[in-house]
VOGU-3710 file (C-alpha; in Angstrom, 3 decimals, decimal comma):
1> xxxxxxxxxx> -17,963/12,197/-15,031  -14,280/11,035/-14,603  -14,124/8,246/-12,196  -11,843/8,788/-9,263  -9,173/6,054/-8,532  -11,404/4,250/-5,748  -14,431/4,844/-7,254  -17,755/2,430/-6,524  -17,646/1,123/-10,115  -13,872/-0,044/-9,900
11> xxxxxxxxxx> -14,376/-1,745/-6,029  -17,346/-3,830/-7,602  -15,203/-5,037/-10,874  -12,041/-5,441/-8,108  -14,521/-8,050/-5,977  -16,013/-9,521/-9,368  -12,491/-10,343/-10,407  -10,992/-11,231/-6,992  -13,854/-13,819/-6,119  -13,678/-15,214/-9,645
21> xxxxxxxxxx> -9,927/-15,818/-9,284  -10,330/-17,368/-5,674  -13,330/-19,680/-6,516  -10,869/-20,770/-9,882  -7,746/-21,451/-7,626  -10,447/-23,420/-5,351  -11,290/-25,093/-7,970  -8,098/-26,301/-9,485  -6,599/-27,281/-5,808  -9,976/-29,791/-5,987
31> xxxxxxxxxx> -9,041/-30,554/-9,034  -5,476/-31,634/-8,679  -6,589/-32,966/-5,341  -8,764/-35,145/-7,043  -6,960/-36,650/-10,233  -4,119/-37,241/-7,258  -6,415/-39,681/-4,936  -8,067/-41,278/-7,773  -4,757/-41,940/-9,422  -3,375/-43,559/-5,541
41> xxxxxxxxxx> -7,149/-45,450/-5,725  -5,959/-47,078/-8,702  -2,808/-48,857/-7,494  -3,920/-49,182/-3,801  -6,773/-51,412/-5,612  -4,003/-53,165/-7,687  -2,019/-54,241/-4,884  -4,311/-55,475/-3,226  -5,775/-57,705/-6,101  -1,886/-58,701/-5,591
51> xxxxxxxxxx> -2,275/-59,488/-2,220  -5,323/-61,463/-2,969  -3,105/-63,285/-5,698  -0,453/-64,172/-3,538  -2,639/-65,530/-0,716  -4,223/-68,210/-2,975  -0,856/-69,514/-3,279  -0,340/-70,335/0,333  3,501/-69,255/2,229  5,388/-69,198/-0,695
61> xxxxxxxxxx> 4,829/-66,305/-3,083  4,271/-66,764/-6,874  5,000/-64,384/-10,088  3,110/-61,786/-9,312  0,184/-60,244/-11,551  2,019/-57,317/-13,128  6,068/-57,029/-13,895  6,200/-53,641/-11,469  6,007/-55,593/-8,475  8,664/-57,531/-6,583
71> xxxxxxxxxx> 8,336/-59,840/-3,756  10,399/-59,012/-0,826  11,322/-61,115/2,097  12,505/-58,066/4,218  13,546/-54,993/3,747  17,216/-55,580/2,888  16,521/-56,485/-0,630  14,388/-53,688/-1,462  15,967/-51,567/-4,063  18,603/-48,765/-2,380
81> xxxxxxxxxx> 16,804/-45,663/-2,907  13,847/-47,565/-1,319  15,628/-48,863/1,845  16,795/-45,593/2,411  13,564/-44,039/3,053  11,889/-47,228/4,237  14,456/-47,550/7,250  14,355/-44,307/7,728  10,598/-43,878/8,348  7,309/-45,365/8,241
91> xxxxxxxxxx> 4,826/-45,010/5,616  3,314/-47,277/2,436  4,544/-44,462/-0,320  7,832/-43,430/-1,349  9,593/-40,851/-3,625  13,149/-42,718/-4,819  15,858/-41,301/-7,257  15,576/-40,998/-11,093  11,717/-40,399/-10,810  11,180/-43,709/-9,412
101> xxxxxxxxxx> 8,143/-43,924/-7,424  6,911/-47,024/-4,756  3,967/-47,912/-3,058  4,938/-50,427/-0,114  2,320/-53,632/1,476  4,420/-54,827/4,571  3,525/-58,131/5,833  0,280/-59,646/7,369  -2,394/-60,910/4,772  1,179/-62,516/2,899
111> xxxxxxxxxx> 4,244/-63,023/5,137  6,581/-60,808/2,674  6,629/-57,457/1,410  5,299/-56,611/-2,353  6,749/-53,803/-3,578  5,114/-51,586/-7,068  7,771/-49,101/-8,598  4,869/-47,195/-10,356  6,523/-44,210/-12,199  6,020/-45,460/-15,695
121> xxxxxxxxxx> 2,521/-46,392/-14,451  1,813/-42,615/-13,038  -0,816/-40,592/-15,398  -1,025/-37,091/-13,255  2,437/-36,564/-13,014  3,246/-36,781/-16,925  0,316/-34,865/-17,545  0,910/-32,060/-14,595  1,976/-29,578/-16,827  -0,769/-29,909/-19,456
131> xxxxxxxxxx> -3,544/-29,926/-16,484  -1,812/-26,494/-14,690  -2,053/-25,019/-17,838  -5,626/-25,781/-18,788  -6,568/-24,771/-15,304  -4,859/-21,997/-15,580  -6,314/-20,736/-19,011  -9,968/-21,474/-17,044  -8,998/-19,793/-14,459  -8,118/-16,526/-16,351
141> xxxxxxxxxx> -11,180/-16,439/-19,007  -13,065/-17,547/-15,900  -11,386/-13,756/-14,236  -11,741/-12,052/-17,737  -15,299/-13,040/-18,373  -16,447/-12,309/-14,507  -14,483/-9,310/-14,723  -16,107/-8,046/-18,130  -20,118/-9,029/-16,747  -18,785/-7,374/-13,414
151> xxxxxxxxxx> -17,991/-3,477/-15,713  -21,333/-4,417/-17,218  -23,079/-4,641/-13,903  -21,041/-2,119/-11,978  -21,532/0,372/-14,783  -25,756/-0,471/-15,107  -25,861/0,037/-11,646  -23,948/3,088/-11,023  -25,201/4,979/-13,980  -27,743/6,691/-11,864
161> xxxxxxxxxx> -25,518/8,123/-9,377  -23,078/9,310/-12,236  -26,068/11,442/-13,244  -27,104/12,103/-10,173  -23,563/13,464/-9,215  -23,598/15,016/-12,285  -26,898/16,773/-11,834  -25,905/18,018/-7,923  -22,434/19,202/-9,558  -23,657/21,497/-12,350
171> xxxxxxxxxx> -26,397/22,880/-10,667  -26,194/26,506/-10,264  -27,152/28,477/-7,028  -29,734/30,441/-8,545  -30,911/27,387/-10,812  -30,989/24,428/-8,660  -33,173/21,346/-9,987  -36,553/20,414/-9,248  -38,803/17,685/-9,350  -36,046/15,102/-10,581
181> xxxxxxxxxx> -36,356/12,370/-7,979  -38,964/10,406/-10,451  -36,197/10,265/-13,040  -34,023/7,608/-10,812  -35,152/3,822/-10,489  -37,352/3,204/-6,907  -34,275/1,707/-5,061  -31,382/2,737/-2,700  -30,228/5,509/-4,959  -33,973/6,498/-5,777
191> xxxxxxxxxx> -34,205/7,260/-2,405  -31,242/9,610/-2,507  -32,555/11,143/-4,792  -35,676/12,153/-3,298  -33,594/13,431/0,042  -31,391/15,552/-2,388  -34,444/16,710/-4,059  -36,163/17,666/-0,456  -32,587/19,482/0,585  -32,408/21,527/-2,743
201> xxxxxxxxxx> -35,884/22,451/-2,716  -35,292/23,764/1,028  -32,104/25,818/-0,623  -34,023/27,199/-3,762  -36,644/28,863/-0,865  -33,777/30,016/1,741  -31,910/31,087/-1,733  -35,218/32,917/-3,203  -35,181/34,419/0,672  -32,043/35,647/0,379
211> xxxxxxxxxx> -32,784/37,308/-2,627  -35,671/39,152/-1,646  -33,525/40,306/0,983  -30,581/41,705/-0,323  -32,978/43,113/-3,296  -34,818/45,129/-0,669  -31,908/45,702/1,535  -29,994/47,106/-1,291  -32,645/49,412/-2,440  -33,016/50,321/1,094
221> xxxxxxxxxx> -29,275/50,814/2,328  -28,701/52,777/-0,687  -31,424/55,317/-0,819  -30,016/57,021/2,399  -26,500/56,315/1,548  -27,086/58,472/-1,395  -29,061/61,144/0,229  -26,259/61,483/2,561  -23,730/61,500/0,403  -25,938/64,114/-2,059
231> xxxxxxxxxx> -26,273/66,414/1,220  -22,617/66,113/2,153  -21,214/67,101/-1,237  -23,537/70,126/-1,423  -22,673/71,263/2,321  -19,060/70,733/1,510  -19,202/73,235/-1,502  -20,488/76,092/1,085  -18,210/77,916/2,850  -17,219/76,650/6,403
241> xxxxxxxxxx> -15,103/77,032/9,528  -12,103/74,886/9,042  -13,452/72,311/11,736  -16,645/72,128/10,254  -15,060/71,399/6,517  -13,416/68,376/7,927  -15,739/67,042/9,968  -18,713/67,510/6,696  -15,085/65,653/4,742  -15,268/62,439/7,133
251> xxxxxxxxxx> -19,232/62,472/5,827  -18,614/62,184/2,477  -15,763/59,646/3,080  -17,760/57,839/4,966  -20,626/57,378/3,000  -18,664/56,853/0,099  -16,491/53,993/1,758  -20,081/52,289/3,331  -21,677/52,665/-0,753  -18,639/50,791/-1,458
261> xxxxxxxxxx> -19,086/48,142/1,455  -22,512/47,604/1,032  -21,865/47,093/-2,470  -19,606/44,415/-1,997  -21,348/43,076/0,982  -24,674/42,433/-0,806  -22,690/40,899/-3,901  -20,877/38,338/-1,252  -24,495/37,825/-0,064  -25,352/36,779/-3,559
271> xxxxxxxxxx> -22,044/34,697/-4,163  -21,629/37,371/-7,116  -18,377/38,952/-6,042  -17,041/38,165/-9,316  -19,159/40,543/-11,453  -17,554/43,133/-9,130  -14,495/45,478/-10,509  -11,824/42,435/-11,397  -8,407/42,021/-9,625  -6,205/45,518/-11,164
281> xxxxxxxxxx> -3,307/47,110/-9,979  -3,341/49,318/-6,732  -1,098/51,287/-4,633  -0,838/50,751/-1,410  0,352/54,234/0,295  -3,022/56,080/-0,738  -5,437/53,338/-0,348  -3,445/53,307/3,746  -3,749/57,006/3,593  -7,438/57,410/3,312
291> xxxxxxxxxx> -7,936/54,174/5,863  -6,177/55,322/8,406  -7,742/58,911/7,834  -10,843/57,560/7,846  -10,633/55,660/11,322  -8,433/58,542/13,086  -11,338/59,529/15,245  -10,730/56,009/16,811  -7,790/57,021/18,740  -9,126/60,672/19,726
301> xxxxxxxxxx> -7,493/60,839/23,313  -5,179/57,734/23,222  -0,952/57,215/23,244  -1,300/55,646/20,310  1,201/55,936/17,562  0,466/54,946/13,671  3,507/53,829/11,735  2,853/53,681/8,046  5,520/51,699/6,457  4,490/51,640/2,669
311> xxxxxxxxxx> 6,550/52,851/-0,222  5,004/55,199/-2,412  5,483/53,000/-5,626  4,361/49,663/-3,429  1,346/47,831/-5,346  -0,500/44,805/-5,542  -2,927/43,297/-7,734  -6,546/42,735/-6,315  -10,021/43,793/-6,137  -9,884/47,651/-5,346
321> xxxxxxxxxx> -12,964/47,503/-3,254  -12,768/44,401/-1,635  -8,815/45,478/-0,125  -10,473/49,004/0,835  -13,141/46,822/3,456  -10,397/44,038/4,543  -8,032/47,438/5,549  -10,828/49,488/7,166  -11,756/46,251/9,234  -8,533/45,405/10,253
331> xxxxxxxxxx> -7,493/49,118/11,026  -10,585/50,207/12,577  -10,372/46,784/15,026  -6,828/47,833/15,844  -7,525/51,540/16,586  -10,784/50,524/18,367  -8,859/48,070/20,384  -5,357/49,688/20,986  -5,735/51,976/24,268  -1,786/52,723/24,201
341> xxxxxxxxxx> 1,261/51,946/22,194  1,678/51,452/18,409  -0,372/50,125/15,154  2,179/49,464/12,163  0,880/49,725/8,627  3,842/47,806/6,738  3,821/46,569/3,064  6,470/43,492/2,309  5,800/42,082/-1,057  3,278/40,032/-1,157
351> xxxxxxxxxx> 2,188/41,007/1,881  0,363/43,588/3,544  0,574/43,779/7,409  -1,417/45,660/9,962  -0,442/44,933/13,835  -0,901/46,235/16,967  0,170/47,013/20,622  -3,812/45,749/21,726  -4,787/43,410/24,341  -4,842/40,549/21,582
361> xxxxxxxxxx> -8,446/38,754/21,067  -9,840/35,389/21,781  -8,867/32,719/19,317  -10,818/31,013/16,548  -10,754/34,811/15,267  -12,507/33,783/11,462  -15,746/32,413/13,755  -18,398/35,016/14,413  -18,855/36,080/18,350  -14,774/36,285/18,250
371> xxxxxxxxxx> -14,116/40,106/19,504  -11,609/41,570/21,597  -11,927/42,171/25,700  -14,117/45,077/26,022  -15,186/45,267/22,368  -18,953/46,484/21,973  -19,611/45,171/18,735  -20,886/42,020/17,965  -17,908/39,741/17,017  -18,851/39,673/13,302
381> xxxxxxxxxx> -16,130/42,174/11,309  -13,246/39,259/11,534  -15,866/36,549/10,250  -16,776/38,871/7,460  -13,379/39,760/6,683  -12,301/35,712/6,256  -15,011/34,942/3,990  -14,512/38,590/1,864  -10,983/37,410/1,816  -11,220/34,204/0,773
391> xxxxxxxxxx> -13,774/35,260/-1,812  -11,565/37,764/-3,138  -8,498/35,763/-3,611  -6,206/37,045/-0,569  -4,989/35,467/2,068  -5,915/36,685/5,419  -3,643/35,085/8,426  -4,263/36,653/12,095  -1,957/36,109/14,732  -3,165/37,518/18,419
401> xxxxxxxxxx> -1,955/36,673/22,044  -3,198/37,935/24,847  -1,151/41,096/25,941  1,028/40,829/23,252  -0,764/42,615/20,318  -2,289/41,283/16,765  -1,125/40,700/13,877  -2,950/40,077/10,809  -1,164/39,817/7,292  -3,293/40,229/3,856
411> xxx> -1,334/37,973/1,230  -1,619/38,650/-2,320  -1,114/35,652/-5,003
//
């Protein structure tokens, strides 16, 4: 299982890493910190084993203890880098030119100033660039190895969802898994587990349902269909009045076109629609033809006029049967819906359009219980059409407004 660019496993090695590197910069800011007042410890204890030198000698000073520090009797003969700063603020420590460095005792235990130019005595500074760089090289293996027992970690502990993702992702509707909740540890995930186990064993029985169903329903729907059909086809080859040959014609069209619907209905049912007829070539102009022929009774009585605007050589590749029940919805909804005006049937490559003069329906037109003022059916033939469509491999687009018609537009790809 490829692991997505913010997956779990990479957030946990991200923290490892992030709080190792923080609690290393932490550390070497102590550190420095440290070495730093230690080093200040050392000479503020030195002068003031000076000052303790210089007071056993009474008013007038003495050589002092170590040749870094001068006796001053005010300010005027410290050194000029030194009087610069001293005048110009207070303070006991000072930063001069040339790398010179002072630490300053103004008088009251001695009536003078001493006055330590400490640079060749500093240790940290010398050494600053040795100690960034060793707490630096800490700090990174300290990153590296946190990072590396963070992978380990993230990795032990995600290995069960990989496999459970893995097991929920390659399970097959007709083959979903049982029983595997006692393969994943007794934690957080374990539990998971078990509620995905409870939720696929709920979808095996609805799924097994299902089947029954369209099993029984098929055997059921096409018994009759057949029957009719058989009893149509014999009728037709008797002789008959002209009316009576074309109304015994829309029979067998009819039953033929529902064989073919419940066909492809039941294999939607069963998510099978690909072990239907694959996408082929068809031409448009018949396939329109026989709809609208088919659904003519629908406008027995009305000012309606059909405008088929297909080209005789226009064709598009898709499932034969699955483009014959998208048409005969769409057509049959705008001839069932259209009291007075016009439907146009046109074909624009890729495209395949059916609108109409209608009162326009309701909107959210893929959701079933969306139907048309004054429709008697139940709101479901646009619902079935989206997910037929979609299925299939065209694109179904609907545009209605109320009083102004719909349009919907079958796209091929």
């Amino acid at each position: 299982m490829s692991a997505p660019n913010h997956s779990l496993r990479r957030r946990i090695v991200a923290a490892f890493t992030v709080f190792a590197l923080a609690t290393a910069l932490c550390f070497s800011a102590f550190s420095l910190i440290f070495v730093y007042t230690v080093e200040d410890s050392f000479f503020h204890n030195m002068l003031r084993q000076e000052v303790d030198h210089q007071r056993q000698a009474g008013a007038s000073p003495i050589k002092p203890l170590r040749d870094f520090v001068s006796i001053h009797r005010d300010s005027s003969t410290f050194p000029p880098d030194l009087a610069r700063q001293f005048n110009a603020g207070a303070g006991r420590e000072f930063f001069g030119d040339a790398g010179r460095h002072y630490h300053v005792v103004p008088p009251g235990a001695v009536p003078y100033y001493l006055v330590a130019e400490v640079s060749r005595e500093l240790v940290v500074r010398a050494r600053l660039p040795f100690i960034a760089g060793v707490l630096g090289a800490l700090a990174l293996a300290m990153a590296a190895l946190t990072a590396g027992f963070g992978y380990w970690l993230a990795r032990r502990a995600t290995a069960p969802l990989d496999r459970l993702a893995h097991l929920v992702a390659h399970a097959a509707p007709g083959q979903l898994p049982r029983s595997f909740a006692g393969d994943f540890p007794d934690n957080e995930i374990g539990a998971l587990a078990k509620g995905l186990e409870q939720a696929m064993d709920r979808i095996a029985e609805f799924i097994e349902r299902e089947q029954h169903f369209t099993r029984d329903a098929s055997h059921e729907l096409r018994t009759p269909l057949a029957v009719v059909s058989g009893a149509a086809g014999l009728l037709a080859s008797q002789p008959l009045a002209p009316q009576q040959a074309a109304q015994v014609q829309r029979i067998v069209v009819a039953s033929e076109a529902m064989a073919q619907s419940v066909d492809t209905l039941l294999a939607l049912a069963r998510e099978d629609l690909g072990q239907t007829p694959s996408a082929e070539p068809v031409l448009m102009l018949p396939l329109v033809e026989s709809v609208v022929v088919q659904h003519a009774h629908l406008l027995d009585g009305k000012a309606v006029k059909v405008v088929v605007d297909v080209d005789a050589k226009d064709c598009a590749v898709c499932r034969r049967v699955a483009l014959s029940i998208l048409l005969s919805n769409l057509v049959s909804n705008a001839f069932a819906h259209t009291m007075a005006g016009q439907v146009r049937i046109s074909f624009e490559q890729p495209c395949l359009m059916v609108a109409d003069s209608g009162p326009g329906i309701q909107p959210r037109l893929h959701r079933a219980g969306a139907k048309g003022e004054g429709s008697t059916g139940f709101g479901l033939g646009l619902s079935i059409a989206h997910r037929l469509a979609a299925r299939s491999g065209i694109g179904l687009e609907i545009d209605s407004e109320a009083g102004a018609g719909t349009r919907a537009v079958l796209r091929f790809t």
